[in-house]
C-alpha distance (Angstrom), angle and dihedral (degrees) to the residues before:
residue distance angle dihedral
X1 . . .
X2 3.45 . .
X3 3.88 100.3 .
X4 3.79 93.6 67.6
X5 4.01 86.3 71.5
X6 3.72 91.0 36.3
X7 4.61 81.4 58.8
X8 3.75 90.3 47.9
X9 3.62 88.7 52.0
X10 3.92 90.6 51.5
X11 4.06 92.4 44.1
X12 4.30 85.6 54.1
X13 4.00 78.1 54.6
X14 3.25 103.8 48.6
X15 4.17 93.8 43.3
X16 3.76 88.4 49.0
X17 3.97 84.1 54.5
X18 4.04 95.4 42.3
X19 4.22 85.3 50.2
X20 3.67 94.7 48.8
X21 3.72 99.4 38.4
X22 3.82 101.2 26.6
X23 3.51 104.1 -122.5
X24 4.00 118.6 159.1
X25 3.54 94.9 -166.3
X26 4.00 148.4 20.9
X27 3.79 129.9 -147.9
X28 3.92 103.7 -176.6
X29 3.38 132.1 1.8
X30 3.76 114.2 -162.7
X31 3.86 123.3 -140.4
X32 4.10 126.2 -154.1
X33 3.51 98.6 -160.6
X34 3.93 115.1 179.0
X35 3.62 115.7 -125.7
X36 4.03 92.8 -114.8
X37 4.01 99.5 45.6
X38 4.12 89.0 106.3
X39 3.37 91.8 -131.3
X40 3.68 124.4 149.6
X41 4.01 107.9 -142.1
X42 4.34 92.6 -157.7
X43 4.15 81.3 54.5
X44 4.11 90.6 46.5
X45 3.59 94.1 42.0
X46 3.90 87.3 47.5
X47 3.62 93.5 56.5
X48 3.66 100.7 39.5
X49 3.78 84.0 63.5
X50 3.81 88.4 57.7
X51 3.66 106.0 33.9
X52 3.62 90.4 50.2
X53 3.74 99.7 56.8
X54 3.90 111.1 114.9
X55 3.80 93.1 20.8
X56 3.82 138.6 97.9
X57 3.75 78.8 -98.7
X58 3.76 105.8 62.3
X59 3.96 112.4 120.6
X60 3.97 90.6 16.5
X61 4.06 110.0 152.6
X62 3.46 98.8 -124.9
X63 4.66 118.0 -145.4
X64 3.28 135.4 -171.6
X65 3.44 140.6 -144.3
X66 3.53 122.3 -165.8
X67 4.19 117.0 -143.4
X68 3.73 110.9 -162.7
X69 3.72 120.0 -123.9
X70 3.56 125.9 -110.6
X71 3.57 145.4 -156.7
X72 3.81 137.3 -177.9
X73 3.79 114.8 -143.5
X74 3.72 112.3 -149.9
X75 3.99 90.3 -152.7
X76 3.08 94.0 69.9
X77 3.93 106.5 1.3
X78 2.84 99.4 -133.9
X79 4.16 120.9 145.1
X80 3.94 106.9 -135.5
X81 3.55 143.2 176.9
X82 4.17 119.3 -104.0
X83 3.52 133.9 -162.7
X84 4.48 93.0 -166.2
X85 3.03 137.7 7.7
X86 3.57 97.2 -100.0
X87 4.04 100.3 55.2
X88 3.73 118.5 126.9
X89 3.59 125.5 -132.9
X90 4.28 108.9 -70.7
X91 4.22 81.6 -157.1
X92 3.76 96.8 55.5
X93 3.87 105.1 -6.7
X94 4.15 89.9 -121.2
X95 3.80 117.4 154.6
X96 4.16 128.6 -143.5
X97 3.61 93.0 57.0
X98 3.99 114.2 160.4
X99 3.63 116.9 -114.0
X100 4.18 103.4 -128.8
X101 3.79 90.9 177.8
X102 3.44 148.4 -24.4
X103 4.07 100.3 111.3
X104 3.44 107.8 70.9
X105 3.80 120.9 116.0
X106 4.09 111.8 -157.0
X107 4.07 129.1 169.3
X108 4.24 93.3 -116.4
X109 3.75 91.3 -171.8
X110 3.97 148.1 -37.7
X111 3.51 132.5 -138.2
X112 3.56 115.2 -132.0
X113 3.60 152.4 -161.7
């Protein structure tokens, strides 16, 4: 289960954060999650729980936000929106299209106390 690494990644965020900015404690922490990063939110929200215990972290609500994935087709280039990985161009219906963004994973913001 790759998300459990993916939360312990986000907890050295956030601690980095509460040291620089002297927060105790964080309420939310909001997630842009692109729409092609292959990650299972139950699974991340499963290991938040865990990799947060013990940290400023522990008993944060954890949100997402979903990022749609794109693509730019150099038929007809064009930059457009994709669902997977393997969707062909809704312009000219081309295939092999690189995949700019749309699976990244970044901490957008936290709510603190």
């Amino acid at each position: 289960m790759h998300e459990l690494s993916l939360c312990q990644g986000i907890v050295r965020i956030i601690e980095t954060q509460a040291k620089q900015h002297g927060f105790s404690a964080v309420r939310k922490v909001r997630l842009d999650i692109g729409a092609l990063a292959c990650v299972e939110q139950d699974a991340l929200s499963f290991g938040f729980t865990a990799a947060t215990k013990g940290t400023v972290a522990e008993g944060a609500e954890l949100a997402f936000i979903v990022s749609p994935g794109h693509a730019w087709c150099p038929a007809c280039s064009q930059r457009v929106e994709v669902k997977t990985r393997l969707d062909s161009c809704s312009t000219c219906g081309a295939w092999l299209m690189p995949l700019p963004g749309g699976d990244e994973i970044k901490v957008k913001d936290l709510e603190v106390d």
